[in-house]
Structure formats: C-alpha cells, structure tokens
C-alpha positions as CSV (number, residue, x, y, z in Angstrom):
1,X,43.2,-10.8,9.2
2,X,41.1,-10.6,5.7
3,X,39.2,-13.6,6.7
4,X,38.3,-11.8,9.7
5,X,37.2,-8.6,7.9
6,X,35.2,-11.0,5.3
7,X,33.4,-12.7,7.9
8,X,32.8,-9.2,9.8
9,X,31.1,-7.8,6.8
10,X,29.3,-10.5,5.5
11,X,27.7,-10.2,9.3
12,X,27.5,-6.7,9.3
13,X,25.3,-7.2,6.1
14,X,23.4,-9.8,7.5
15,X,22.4,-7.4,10.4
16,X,21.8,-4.6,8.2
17,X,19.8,-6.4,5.8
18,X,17.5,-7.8,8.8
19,X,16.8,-3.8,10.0
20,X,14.9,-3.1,6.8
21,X,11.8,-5.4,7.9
22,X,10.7,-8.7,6.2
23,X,8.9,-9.0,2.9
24,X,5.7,-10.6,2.4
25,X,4.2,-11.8,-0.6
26,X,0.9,-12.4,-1.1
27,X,-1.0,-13.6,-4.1
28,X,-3.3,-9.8,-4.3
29,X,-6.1,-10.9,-3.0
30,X,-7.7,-8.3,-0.2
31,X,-8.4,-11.3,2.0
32,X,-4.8,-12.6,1.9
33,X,-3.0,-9.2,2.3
34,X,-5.5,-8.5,4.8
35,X,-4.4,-12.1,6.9
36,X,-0.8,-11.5,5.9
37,X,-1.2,-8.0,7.8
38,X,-2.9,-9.4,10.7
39,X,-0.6,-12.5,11.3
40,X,2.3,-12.0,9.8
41,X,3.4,-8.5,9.7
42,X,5.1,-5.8,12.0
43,X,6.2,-2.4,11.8
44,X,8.9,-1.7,8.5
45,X,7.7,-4.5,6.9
46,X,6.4,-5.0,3.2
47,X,3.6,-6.5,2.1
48,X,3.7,-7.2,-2.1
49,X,1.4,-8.2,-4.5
50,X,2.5,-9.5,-7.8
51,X,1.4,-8.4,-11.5
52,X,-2.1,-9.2,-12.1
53,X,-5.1,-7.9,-11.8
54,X,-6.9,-8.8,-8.8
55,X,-11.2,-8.1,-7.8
56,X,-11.5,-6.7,-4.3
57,X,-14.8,-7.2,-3.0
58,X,-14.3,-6.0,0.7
59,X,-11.7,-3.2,1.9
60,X,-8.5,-4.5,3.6
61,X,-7.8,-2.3,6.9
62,X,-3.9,-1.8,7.8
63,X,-2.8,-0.7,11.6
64,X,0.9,-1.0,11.4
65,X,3.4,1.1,10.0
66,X,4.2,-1.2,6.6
67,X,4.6,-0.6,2.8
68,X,2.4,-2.4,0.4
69,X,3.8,-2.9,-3.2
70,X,2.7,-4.1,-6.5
71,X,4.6,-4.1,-9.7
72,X,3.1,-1.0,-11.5
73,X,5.4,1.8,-12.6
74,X,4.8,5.5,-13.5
75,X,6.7,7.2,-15.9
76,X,6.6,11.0,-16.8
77,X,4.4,11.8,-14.2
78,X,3.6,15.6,-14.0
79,X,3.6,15.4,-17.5
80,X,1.1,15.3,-20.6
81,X,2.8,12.3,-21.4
82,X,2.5,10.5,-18.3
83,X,2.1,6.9,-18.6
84,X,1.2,3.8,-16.2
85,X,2.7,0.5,-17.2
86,X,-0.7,-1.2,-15.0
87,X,1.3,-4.2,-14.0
88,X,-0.4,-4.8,-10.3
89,X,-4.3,-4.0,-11.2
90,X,-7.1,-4.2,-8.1
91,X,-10.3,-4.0,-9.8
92,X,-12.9,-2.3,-7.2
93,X,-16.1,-4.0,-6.3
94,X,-16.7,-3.3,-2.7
95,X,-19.8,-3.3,-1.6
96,X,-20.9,0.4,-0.6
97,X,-23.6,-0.8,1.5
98,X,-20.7,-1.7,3.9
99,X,-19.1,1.2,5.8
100,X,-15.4,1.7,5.3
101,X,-13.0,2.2,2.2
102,X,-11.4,0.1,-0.2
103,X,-7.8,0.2,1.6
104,X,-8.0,1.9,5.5
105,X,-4.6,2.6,6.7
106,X,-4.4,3.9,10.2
107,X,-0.4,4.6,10.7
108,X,0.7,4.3,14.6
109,X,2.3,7.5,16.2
110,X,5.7,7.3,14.6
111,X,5.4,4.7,12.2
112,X,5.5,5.2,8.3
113,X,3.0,4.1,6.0
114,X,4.0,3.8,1.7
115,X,1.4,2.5,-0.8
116,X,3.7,2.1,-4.4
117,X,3.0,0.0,-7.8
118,X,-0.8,-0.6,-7.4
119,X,-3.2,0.7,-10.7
120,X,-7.5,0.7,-9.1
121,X,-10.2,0.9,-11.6
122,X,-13.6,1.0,-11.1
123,X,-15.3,-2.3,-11.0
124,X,-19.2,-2.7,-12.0
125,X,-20.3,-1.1,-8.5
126,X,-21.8,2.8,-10.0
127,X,-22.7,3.7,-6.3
128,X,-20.6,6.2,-5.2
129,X,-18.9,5.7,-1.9
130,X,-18.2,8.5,0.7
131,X,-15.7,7.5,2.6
132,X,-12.5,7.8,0.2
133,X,-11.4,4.7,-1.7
134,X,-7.7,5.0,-0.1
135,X,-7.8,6.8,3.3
136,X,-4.9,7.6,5.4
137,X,-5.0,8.5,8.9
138,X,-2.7,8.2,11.8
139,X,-3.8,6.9,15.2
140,X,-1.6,9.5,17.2
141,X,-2.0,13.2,15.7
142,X,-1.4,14.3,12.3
143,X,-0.1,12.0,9.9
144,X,3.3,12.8,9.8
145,X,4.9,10.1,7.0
146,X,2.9,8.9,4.4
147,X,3.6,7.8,0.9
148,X,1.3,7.1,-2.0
149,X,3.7,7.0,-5.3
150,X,3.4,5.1,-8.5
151,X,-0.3,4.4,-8.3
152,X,-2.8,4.5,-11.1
153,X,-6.5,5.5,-10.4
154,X,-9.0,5.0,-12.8
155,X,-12.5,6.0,-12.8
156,X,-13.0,5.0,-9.1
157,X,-16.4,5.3,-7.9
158,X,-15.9,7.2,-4.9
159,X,-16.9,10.9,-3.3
160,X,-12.6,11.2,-2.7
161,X,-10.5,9.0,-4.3
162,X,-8.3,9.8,-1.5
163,X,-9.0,10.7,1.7
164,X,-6.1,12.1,4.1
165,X,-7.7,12.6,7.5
166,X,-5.5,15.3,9.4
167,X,-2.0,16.0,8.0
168,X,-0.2,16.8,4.8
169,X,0.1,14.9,1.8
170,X,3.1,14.5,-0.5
C-alpha cells in the first residue's frame, strides 16, 4: 500500500507540475523572445531571459497570456532606500521612426499577463517616443490581470514609460 501512495504522488506531482505552463529560455535578445513567443509559447507559460544586459533595437509584441522573467531583483521598494540589483538589463534602442513600443503586450480576454526581473535604460536614441515604452492592453475589455513587479526603469526615452490602455494598474 505505501508503494501505491508513492507512485500516486509522485504522479499527482507530475500532473500538477505540468498545470503551471512550460518555461522558456531565451538568450534576451527581442528577436528570440519575440520567435520563442510566436512558436513556442501558449497561454501560462514563461518566457526568461538570463542576467545580462541585452540591446533591443525593435519592440517585441506579446498576444498570449505569459510571464516574461529576467533575473533582476528589487529590494526596499517604496522606500528611500530602494535598490535594484540590475541583473537582466535591456538597453533601449528602438527606432522611433517605427510605430509601436519597446514591449506591446495585448493580454486575451481572461488570460494574465506578468512582466518581473527586467532593469530598461535608455539607449543612445534622445527622440522621445509616444507610444509608451511598455504598454499593456487587453484584447477583450479592460485589462483585468496584469503584473509589472521587480522592474527597473532608467532614463527611458519615452512620452509614458508605461502605458496601461483601459484598466487598472497594480
């Protein structure tokens, strides 16, 4: 009988496990997190990137309900003392001659969108963009569950450094 029960969890684990969506890694760059969304992805899943700093020269546009993480941490935020640990740096050098932001997230009716970990400075690009560097919207109504934690922005050359089209932020 405690066979049984051992194999039984260990499956139950396995199923469990399986429900929380798959992790992708990529290697930071906004063309490979941008193919990883496209091919590889679904709903629940996460995207990473990995501690570096990275130079994004075109915006990356996300459509499914996913998390994207990198490795930066905030500590004592709220705080005078508040501190980034800038692990997971995107440097921005879209073109601003190009419509569109630097990360697009339209989050499905129903779906949950979380960007965590990432620091974004300003590149050498001094034109200011207008349409938000980040910008959240949802393709069904308000945006209803959206997440944006742990993220460092510096100097970002943009008219809104976020841009939350209909709906509440955290």
């Amino acid at each position: 009988m405690g066979k049984f029960l051992s194999i039984a969890a260990g499956l139950s684990f396995l199923v469990t496990s399986n429900s929380f969506g798959t992790v992708w890694p990529s290697d930071g760059s906004a063309a490979n997190v941008q193919a990883i969304h496209d091919t590889n992805a679904h709903d629940g899943d996460t995207i990473t990137l990995p501690a570096g700093t990275f130079i994004w020269t075109a915006g990356v546009n996300l459509t499914k309900g996913i998390t994207v993480s990198g490795q930066t941490t905030i500590t004592g935020a709220g705080t005078a003392s508040c501190t980034a640990n800038d692990q997971t740096i995107i440097i921005d050098e879209k073109l601003r001659g190009i419509p569109g932001s630097l990360l697009n997230a339209t989050i499905p009716a129903g779906k949950s969108f979380r960007l965590t970990g990432i620091t974004f400075r300003r590149g050498t690009v001094n034109i200011v963009g207008g349409d938000g560097g980040i910008r959240v919207k949802s393709s069904g109504g308000l945006v209803q569950s959206a997440r944006i934690d742990h993220c460092h922005f510096y100097h970002l050359a943009w008219g809104a450094m976020l841009q939350v089209r209909v709906g509440l932020t955290e």
